[in-house]
Each structure stands twice: as C-alpha cells, then as structure tokens.
C-alpha positions in Angstrom: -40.3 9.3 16.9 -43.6 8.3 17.9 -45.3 4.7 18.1 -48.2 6.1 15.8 -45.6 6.2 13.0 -45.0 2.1 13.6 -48.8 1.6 13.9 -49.0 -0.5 10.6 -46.5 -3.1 12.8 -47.6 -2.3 16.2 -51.1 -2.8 15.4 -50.9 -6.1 14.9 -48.5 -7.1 17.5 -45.8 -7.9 15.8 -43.5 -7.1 12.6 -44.1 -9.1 9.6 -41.2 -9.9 6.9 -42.7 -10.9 4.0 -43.2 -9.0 0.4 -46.5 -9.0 -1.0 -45.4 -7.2 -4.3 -42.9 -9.8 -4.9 -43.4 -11.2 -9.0 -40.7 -13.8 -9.8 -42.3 -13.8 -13.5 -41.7 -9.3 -13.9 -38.5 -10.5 -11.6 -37.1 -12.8 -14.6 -38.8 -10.8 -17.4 -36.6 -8.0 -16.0 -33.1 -9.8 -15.1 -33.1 -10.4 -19.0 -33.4 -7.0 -20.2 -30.8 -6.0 -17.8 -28.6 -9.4 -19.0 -29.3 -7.8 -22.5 -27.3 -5.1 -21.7 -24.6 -6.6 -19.7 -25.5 -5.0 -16.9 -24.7 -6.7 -13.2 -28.0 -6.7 -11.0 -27.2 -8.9 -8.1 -26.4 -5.7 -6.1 -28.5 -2.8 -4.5 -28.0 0.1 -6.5 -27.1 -0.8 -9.7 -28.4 2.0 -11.5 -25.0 3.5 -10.8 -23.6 0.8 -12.9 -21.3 2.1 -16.2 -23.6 -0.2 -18.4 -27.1 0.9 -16.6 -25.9 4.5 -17.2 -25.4 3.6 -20.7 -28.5 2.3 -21.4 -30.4 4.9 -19.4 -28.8 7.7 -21.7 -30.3 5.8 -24.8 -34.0 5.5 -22.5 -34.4 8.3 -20.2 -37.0 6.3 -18.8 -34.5 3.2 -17.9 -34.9 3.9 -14.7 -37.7 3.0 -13.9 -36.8 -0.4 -14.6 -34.9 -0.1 -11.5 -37.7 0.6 -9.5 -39.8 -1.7 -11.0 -37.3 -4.4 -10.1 -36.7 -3.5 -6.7 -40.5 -3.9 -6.2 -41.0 -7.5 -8.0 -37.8 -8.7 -6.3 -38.3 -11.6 -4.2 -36.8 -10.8 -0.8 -35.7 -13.9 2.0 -36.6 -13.4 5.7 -33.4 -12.8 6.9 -33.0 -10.0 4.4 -36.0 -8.0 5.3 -35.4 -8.4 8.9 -32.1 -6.5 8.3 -33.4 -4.2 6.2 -36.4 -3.2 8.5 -34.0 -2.2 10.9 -31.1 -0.3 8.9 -34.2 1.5 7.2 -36.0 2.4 10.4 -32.4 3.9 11.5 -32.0 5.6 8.4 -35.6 7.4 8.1 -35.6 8.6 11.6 -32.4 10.2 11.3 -33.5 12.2 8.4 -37.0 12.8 9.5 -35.4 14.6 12.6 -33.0 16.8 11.3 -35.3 18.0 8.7 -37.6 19.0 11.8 -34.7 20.6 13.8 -33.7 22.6 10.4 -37.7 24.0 10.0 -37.6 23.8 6.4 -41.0 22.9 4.8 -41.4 21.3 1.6 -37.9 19.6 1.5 -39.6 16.3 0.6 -37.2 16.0 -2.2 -34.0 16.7 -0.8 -34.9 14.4 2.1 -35.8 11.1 0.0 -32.9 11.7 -2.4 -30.7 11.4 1.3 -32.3 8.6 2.6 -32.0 6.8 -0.5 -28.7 7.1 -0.9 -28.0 6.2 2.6 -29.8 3.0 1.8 -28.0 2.5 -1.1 -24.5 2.6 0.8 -25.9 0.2 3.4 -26.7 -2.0 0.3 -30.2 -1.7 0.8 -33.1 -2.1 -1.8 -35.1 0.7 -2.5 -36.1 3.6 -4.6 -37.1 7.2 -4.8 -40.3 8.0 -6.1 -42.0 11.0 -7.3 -46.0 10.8 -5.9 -49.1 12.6 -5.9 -50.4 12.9 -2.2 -53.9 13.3 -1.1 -54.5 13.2 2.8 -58.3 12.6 3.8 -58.9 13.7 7.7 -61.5 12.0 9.9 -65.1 12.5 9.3 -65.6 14.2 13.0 -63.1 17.0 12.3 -65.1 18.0 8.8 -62.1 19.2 7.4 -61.6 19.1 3.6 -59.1 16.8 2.1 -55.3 18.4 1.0 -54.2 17.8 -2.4 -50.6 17.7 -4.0 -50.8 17.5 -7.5 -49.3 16.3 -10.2 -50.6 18.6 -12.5 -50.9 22.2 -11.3 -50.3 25.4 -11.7 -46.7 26.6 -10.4 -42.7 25.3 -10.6 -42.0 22.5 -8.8 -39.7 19.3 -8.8 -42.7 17.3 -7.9 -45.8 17.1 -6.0 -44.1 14.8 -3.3 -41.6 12.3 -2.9 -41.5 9.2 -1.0 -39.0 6.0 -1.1 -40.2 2.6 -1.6 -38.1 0.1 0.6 -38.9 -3.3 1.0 -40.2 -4.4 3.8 -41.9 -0.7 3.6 -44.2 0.0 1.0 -44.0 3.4 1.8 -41.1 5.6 3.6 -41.8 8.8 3.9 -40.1 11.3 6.0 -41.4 14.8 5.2 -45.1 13.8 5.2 -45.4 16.7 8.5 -42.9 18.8 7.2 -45.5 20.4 4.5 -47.0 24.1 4.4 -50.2 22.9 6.7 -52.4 24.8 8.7 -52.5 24.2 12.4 -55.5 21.9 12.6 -54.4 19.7 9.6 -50.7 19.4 10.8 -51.9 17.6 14.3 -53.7 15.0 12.4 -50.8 13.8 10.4 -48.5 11.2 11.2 -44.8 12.5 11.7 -43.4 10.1 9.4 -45.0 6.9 7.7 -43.0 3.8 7.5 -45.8 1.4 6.2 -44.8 -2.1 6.0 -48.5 -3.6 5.2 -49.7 -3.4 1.4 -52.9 -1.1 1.8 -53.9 -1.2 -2.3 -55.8 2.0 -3.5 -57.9 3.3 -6.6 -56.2 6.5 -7.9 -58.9 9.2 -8.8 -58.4 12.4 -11.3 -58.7 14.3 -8.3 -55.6 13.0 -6.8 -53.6 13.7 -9.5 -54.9 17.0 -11.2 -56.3 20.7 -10.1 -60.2 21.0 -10.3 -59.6 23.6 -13.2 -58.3 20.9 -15.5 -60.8 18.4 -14.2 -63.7 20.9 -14.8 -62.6 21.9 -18.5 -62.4 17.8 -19.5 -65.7 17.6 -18.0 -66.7 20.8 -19.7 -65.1 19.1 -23.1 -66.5 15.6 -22.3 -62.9 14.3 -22.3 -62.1 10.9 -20.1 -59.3 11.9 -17.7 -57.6 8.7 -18.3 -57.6 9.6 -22.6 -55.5 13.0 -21.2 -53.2 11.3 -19.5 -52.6 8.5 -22.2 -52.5 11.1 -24.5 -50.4 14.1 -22.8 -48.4 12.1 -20.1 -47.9 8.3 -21.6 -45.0 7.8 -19.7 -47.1 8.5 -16.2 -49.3 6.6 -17.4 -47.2 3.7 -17.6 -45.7 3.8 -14.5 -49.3 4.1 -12.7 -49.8 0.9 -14.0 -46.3 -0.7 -13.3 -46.3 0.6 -9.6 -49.6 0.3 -8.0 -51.1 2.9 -5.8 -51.2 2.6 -2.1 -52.2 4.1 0.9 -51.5 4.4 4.9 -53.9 4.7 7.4 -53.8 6.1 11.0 -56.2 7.1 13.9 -58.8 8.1 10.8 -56.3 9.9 8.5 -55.6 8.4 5.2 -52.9 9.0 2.9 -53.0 7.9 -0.3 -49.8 7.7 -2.6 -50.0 7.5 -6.6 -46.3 7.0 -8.0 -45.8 9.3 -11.0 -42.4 9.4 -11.7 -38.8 8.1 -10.8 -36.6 10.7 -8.8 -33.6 10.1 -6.5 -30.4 12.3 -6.5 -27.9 11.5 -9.6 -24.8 12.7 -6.7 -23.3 9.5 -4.6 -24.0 10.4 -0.9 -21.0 12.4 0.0 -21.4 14.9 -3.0 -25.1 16.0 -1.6 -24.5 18.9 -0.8 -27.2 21.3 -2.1 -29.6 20.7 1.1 -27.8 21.0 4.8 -30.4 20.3 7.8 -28.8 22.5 10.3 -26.2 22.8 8.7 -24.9 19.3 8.1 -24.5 17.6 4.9 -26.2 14.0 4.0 -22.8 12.5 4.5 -22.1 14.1 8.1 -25.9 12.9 9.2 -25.2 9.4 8.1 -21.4 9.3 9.9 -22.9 11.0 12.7 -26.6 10.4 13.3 -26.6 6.4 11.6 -23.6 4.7 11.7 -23.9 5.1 15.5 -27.2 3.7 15.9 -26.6 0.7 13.4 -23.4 -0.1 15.7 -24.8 0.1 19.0 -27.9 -1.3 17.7 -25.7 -4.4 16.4 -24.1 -4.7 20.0 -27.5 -4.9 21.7 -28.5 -8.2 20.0 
C-alpha cells in the first residue's frame, strides 16, 4: 500500500476522528422505526437480525435504512480510532489479494468481503452500489472515465464502494478496472477517504450520452426521468449525499445509487476466490494476524 492512498490523513499531518455526517435528529427518527419493529440496533450488523429480515421482506428497500443509520450515527472518539485501524487492516488485505488474483472488475465481490469482515469485527459500515466518474489532471488532457448507472449491458452495478465511518469512502478495486495504460497510472490504488469532500452529482455521471442526448432531444429534465423511472434512486441520492476524493489532480467522484452487500455470513462467500482463497481464509490468514500483532505493538 502506498502513502498516496492515506493522503486525505497524511496531508494534513495527522488523523482526525470525528464524523461530519453524524445527525442525532435522522439518528432518533430512525431508532424508532427500527423500535417499531422490535428490532435490536445497538449492534453493527443488525440487518442480519430475524426481525430486520422480516421487515426487509415486507420493504425490499429496508435496507437502506441500515445504511442510512450507519451514516447519521453518532460515533465517540475512542470508537473511530478503533475502527480506523481494524478498517485500514481489513481494506488492504482485500485490495491486495484482488491484485495478486488479476481479476478486473471484481468491485463487487471485493466490497461484499470487506464488509463482512467488518461486520465480524463489529464494525459499522455498509456496502454501496455507486456511479464513478474519474476526472484526470488538466496537463494530461485526457478525457474523463464514466461508470454508469444507466447503460447499455448486464451488470450488478456500475461500482461498489463501502461506507465506514471514519472513511467516507472505502474502496478497494478503484485500480482494479478495465483501464488503459495512461489512465491506470493516474489512479490511486485504493481510496480510504476519511475527510467529507461534498459533491454535485451531474446526468453525466449517472447516465450514457445516448439517453442524455434523447431527453435533450425530447426537452425532458433529467431529474423528472429519474423521479419518474427510478424513484427509489432517487431517494437514496438524496438520503446519502455524493462525495468525492481527490489526489495529485485526479478526482473521483462517488454518487450512491443503491444498497448492495453479500446476503452470505463471511464464511459461506464462496463465489469469488482471489488466488484461490475464500473471504473467510483471507480474513483468518491475511487480518486476524495483523489486528493481533498490531494490538501487541501498542
């Protein structure tokens, strides 16, 4: 792992363990819709919960309750200096057996692990599904590279990302995309983004130009299509603000479209093997050890 991926701590000297998203109002507001159901939130991952599981199969969109919980949450010191750590551990150990299996576009897969690893360390966080748009320094006059939301093609989603505070953004696979040469050396290898950059989505981040030039062409407001065609989206992209990571000129921008994550606890993942190794055998033998000599060290 590079410095460059810590440069949103390292820039300014030293870590900082605060939450800016934290809203004890949407905090309470939620607490009694999950009291409502008799579901127990005092615990990290409580989505696995019988009673969340119940209400989620009456609301497929429960979930994102979850999410947006785990972002309005407010978070003590102590805790996010614990966290910071155990996520750090986590992300790097997933980032680099992705790169040692060679697989591109396992964004996913990778999330889903490190959010379940986080959730066994009873760590906060969530998966999210994201639109991506990377913007490269003026001086290398390269054009911008889009993953969409709306497109043409199969796919589980544009990107994915996890949200874990003290990071606003995690994201392991951000290199590990079909790039070409010149691109690929201006990307971080992973962002772990632990200062609140807010940004303004645009259509353009979110749909193909063909779609963007037939509303034009039909003098319809991209924000009326999405209201219309994707309420749901829509929602959520005003529940969970964009945000964006900066670094040595290249910006990232991150629009959260949906709520992902793997449904299988951490030893059943079995459907994605970096090298060969399950998500369970990388945490026993890639975390675990870290966390414990890390432990002994301090």
């Amino acid at each position: 792992m590079t410095m460059d991926s810590f440069a949103s701590s390292a820039e300014r000297g030293k870590a900082e363990t605060s939450w800016a998203l934290t809203n004890q109002t949407k905090q309470s507001e939620l607490e009694q819709i999950f009291e409502r159901g008799r579901i127990d939130f005092n615990t990290a991952g409580f989505y696995d919960s019988v009673e969340f599981l119940k209400q989620e199969q009456r609301d497929p969109g429960y979930l994102e309750l979850y999410a947006r919980y785990v972002e309005a949450k407010k978070y003590d010191e102590s805790y996010l200096a614990n966290a910071r750590q155990k996520i750090a551990i986590v992300t790097e150990a997933v980032r680099a057996s992705v790169e040692r299996d060679g697989r591109l576009g396992a964004c996913v897969d990778a999330s889903g692990m490190i959010g379940r690893m986080l959730d066994r360390l009873g760590i906060w966080n969530y998966v999210a599904k994201a639109t991506l748009t990377i913007e490269f320094p003026s001086a290398s006059a390269l054009s911008p590279r889009y993953f969409w939301a709306i497109d043409h093609g199969q796919f589980t989603a544009p990107h994915a990302i996890v949200v874990a505070p003290p990071y606003y953004l995690v994201d392991a696979t951000v290199k590990h995309q079909p790039y070409d040469a010149r691109r690929a050396t201006l990307i971080p290898d992973l962002v772990l983004s632990d200062n609140f950059e807010p940004a303004r989505w645009r259509p353009e981040d979110l749909a193909n130009p063909m779609l963007l030039q037939l509303l034009k062409q039909r003098r319809l407001k991209f924000k009326d299509y999405i209201s219309r065609h994707a309420p749901s989206m829509a929602e959520l992209m005003n529940q969970l603000p964009a945000r964006s990571f900066s670094l040595n000129g290249t910006s990232l921008r991150y629009v959260i479209v949906a709520i992902g994550g793997t449904v299988e606890p951490l030893e059943e993942i079995t459907g994605y093997k970096p090298s060969g190794r399950t998500a369970q055998e990388i945490f026993d033998q890639d975390v675990l050890p870290k966390l414990a000599s890390t432990d002994q060290s301090t």
